[in-house]
LOLUM-391438 format. One record per atom (N, C-alpha, C): residue in three letters; x, y, z. Coordinates in steps of 0.1 Angstrom, whole numbers, padded with zeros to 4 digits, always signed. Example, Ala and Ser with C-alpha at 12.3 -4.5 7.8 and 13.67 -1.06 7.14 Angstrom:
BEGIN
Ala+0132-0057+0078 Ala+0123-0045+0078 Ala+0132-0033+0078 Ser+0128-0022+0071 Ser+0137-0011+0071 Ser+0129+0000+0079 
***
This chain:
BEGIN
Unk+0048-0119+0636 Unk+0042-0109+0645 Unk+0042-0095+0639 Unk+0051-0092+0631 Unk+0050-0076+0627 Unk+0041-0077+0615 Unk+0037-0088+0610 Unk+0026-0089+0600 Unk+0010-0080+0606 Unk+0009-0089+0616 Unk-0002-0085+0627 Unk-0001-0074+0637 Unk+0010-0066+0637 Unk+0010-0054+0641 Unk+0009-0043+0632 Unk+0013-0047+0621 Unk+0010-0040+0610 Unk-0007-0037+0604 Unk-0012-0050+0609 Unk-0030-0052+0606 Unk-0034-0040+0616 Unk-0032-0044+0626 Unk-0038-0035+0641 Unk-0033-0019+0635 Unk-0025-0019+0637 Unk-0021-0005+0628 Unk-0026-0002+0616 Unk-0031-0010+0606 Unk-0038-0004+0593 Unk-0053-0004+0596 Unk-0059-0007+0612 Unk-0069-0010+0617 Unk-0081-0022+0607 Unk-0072-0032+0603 Unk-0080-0043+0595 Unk-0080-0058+0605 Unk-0074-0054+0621 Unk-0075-0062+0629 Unk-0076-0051+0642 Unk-0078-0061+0652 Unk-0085-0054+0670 Unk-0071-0058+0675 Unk-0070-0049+0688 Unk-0062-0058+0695 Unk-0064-0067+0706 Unk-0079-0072+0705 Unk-0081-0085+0719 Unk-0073-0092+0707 Unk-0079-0094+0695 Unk-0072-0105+0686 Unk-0055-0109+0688 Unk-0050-0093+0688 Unk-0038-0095+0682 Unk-0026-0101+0697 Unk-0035-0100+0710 Unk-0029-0103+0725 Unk-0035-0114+0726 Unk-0045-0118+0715 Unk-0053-0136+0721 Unk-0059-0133+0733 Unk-0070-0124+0737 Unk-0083-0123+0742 Unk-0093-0135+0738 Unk-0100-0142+0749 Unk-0112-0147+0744 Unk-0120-0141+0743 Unk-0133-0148+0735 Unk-0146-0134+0738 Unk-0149-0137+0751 Unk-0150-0148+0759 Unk-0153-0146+0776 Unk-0142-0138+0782 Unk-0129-0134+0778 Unk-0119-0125+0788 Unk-0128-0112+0777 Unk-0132-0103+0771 Unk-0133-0096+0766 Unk-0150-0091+0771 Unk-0159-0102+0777 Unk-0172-0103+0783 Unk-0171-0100+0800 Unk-0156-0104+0801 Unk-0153-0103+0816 Unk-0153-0086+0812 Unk-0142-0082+0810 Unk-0141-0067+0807 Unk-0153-0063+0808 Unk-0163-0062+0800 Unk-0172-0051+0800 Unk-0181-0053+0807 Unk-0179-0068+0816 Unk-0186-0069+0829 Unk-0185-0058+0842 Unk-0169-0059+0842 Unk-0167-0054+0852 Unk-0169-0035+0849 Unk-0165-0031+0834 Unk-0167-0019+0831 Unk-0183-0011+0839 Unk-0193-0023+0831 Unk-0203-0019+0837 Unk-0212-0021+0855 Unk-0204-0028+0861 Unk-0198-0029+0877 Unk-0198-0016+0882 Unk-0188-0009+0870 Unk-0180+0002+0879 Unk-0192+0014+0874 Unk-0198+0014+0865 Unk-0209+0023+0861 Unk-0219+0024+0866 Unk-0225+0009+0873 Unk-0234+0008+0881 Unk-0235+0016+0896 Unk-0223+0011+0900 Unk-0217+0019+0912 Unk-0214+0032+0913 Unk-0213+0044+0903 Unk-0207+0048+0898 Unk-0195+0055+0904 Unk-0189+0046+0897 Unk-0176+0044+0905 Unk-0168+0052+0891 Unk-0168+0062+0889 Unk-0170+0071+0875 Unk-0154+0070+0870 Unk-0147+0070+0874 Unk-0130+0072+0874 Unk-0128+0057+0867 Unk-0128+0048+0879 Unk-0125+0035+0874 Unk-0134+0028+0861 Unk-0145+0031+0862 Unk-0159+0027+0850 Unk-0152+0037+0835 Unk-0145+0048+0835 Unk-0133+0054+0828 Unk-0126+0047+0820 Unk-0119+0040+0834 Unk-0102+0030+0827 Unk-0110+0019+0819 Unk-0119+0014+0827 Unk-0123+0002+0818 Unk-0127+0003+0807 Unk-0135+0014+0803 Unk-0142+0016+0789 Unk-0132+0018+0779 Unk-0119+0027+0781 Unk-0113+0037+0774 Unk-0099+0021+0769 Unk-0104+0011+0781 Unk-0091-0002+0775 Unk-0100-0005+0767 Unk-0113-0011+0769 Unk-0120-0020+0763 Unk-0124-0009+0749 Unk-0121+0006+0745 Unk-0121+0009+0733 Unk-0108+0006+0725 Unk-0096+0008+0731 Unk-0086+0000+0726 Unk-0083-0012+0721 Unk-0090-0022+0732 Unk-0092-0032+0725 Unk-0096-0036+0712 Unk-0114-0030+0710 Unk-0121-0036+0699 Unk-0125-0019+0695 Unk-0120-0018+0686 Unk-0123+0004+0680 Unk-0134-0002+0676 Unk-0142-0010+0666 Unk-0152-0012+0659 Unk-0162-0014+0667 Unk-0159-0018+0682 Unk-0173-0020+0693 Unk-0177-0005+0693 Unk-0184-0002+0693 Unk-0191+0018+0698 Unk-0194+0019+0713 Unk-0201+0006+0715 Unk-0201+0003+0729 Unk-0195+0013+0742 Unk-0186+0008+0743 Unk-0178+0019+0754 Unk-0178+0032+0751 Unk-0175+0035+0743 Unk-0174+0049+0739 Unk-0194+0058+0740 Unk-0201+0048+0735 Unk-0213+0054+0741 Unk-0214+0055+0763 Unk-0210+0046+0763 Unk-0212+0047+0778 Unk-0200+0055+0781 Unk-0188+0056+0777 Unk-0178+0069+0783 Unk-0183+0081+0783 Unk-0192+0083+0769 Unk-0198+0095+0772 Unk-0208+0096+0774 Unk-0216+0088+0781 Unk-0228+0089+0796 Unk-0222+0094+0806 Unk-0206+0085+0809 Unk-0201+0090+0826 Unk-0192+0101+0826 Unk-0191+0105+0813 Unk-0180+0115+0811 Unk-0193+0129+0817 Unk-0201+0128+0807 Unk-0215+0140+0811 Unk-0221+0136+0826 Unk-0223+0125+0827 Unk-0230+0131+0843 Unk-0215+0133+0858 Unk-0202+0133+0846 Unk-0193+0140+0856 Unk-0196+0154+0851 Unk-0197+0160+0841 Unk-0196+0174+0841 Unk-0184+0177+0833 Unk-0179+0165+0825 Unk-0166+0165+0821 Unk-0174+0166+0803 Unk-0179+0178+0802 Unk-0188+0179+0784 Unk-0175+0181+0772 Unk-0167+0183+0776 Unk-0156+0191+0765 Unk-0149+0173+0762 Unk-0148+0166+0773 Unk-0141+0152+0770 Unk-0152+0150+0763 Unk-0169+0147+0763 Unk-0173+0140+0758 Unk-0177+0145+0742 Unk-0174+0158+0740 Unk-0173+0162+0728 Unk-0167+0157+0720 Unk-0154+0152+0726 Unk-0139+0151+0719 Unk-0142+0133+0710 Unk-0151+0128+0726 Unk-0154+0113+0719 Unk-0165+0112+0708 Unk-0173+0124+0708 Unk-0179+0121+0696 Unk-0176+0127+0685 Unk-0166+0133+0686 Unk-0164+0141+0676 Unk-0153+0126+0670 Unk-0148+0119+0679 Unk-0136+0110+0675 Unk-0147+0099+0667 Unk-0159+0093+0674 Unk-0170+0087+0664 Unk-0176+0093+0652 Unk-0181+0106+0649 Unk-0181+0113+0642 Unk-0173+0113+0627 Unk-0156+0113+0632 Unk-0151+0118+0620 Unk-0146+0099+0614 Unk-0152+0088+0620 Unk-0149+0078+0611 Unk-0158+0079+0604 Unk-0173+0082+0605 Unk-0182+0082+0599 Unk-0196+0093+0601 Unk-0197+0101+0593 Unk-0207+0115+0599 Unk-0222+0108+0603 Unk-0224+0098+0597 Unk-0239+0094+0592 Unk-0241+0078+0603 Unk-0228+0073+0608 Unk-0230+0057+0615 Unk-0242+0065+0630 Unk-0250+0058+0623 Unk-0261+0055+0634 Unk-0256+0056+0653 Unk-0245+0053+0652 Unk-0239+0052+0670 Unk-0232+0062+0668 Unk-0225+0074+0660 Unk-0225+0083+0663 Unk-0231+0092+0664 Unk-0243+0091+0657 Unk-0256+0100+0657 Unk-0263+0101+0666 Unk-0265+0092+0674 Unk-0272+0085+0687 Unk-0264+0094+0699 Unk-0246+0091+0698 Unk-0239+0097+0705 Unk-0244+0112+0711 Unk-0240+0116+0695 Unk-0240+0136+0693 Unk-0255+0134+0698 Unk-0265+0131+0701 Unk-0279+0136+0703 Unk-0278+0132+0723 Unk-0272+0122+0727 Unk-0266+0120+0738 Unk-0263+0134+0744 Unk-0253+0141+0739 Unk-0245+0145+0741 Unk-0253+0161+0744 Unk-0259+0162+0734 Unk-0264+0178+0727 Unk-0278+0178+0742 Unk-0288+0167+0747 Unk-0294+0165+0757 Unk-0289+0166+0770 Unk-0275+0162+0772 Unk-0270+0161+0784 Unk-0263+0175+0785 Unk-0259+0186+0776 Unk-0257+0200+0777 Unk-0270+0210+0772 Unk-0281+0203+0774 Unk-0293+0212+0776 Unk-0302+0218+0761 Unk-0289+0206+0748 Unk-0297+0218+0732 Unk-0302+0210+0728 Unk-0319+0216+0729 Unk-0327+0201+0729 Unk-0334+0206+0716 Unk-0330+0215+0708 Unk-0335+0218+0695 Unk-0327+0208+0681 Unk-0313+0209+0687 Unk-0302+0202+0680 Unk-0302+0189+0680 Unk-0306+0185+0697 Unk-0310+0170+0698 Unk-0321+0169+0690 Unk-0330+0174+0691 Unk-0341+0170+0680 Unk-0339+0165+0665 Unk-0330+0174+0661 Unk-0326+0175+0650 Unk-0317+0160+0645 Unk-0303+0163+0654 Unk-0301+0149+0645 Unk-0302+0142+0649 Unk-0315+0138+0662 Unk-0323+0127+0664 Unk-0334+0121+0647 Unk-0337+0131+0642 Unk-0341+0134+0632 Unk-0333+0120+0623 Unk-0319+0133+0622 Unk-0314+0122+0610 Unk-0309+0111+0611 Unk-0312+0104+0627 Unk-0310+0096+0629 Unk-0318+0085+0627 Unk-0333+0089+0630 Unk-0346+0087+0623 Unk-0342+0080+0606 Unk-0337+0088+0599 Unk-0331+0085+0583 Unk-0328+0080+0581 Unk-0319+0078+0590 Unk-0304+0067+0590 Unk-0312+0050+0592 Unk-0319+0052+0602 Unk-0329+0040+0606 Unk-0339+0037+0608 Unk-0346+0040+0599 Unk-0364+0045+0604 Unk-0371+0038+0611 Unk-0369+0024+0607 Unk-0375+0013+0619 Unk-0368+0007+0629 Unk-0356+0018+0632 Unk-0350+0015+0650 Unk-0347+0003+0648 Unk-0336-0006+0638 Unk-0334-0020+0634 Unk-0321-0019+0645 Unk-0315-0010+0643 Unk-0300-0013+0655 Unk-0305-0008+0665 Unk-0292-0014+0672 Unk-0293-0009+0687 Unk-0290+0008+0687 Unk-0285+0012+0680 Unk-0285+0027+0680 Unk-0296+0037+0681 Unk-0307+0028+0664 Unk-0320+0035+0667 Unk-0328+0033+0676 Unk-0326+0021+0680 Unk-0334+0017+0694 Unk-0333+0026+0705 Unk-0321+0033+0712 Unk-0313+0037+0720 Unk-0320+0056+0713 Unk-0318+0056+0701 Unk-0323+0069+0696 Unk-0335+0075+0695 Unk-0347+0062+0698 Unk-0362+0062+0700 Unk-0358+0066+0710 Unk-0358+0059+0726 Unk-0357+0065+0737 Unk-0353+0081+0738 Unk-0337+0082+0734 Unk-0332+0097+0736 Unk-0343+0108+0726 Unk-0349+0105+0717 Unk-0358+0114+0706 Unk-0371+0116+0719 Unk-0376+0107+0730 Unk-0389+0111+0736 Unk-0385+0122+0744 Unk-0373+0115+0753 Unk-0367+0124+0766 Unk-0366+0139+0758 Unk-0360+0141+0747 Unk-0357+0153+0737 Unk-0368+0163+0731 Unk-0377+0153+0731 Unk-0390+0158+0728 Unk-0394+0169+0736 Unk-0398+0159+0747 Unk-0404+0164+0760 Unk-0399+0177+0765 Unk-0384+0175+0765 Unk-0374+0183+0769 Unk-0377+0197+0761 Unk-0378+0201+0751 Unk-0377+0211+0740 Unk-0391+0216+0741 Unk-0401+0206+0744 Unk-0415+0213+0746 Unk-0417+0219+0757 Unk-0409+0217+0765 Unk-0412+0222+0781 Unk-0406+0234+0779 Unk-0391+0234+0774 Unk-0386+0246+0773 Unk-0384+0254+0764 Unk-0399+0256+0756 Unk-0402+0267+0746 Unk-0404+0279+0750 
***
């Protein structure tokens, strides 16, 4: 056991793995996560994301939708903190890029969004992940957004 607490700690293992999660108990979770987001049931849709990032760090997943519910609470300084926490594993990972342009739109800097929607464009020019895919959409809204308010 301290072999595999030592993995989860050197982060070369998750911890659904290391408590024996199936992927269906780990499918249930982000069922219900998204339950609570639907509803927005913004507090509890919270708890679930912020376990289910504990669980699996390498999913982006939650952490993109924490900081959807974090911004349409008005809570921008937490969702800074989460991308800045996606950010410093990697400057350039596509889901954090996607994130910061998330983020930079939902606080109104739609020049900045433009921007590293841009390098997000770089990162993935033909929108092959779900990131760039996710970053087509936020690049039109951002568009739009920056042309209206020139």
């Amino acid at each position: 056991m301290a072999k595999q607490v030592d993995s989860y700690l050197a982060g070369s293992s998750e911890l659904h793995t290391l408590i024996g999660l199936t992927p269906q108990q780990m499918e249930q979770f982000r069922g219900r996560a998204q339950f609570f987001i639907d509803g927005e049931h913004d507090e509890r849709a919270l708890i679930m994301l912020e376990m289910l990032e504990e669980l699996d760090r390498k999913d982006a997943r939650p952490t993109l939708a924490a900081i959807d519910v974090l911004l349409r609470m008005g809570h921008s300084d937490a969702a800074k903190e989460k991308v800045a926490a996606l950010k410093a594993k990697d400057a350039k990972n596509p889901n954090a890029l996607v994130a910061e342009a998330a983020l930079q739109i939902g606080m109104g800097e739609w020049g900045y969004a433009v921007s590293t929607l841009k390098e997000l464009a770089a990162c993935d020019p033909d929108a092959k992940t779900d990131a760039g895919k996710r970053g087509r959409v936020l690049a039109g809204k951002a568009y739009a957004m920056f042309e209206a308010n020139r």
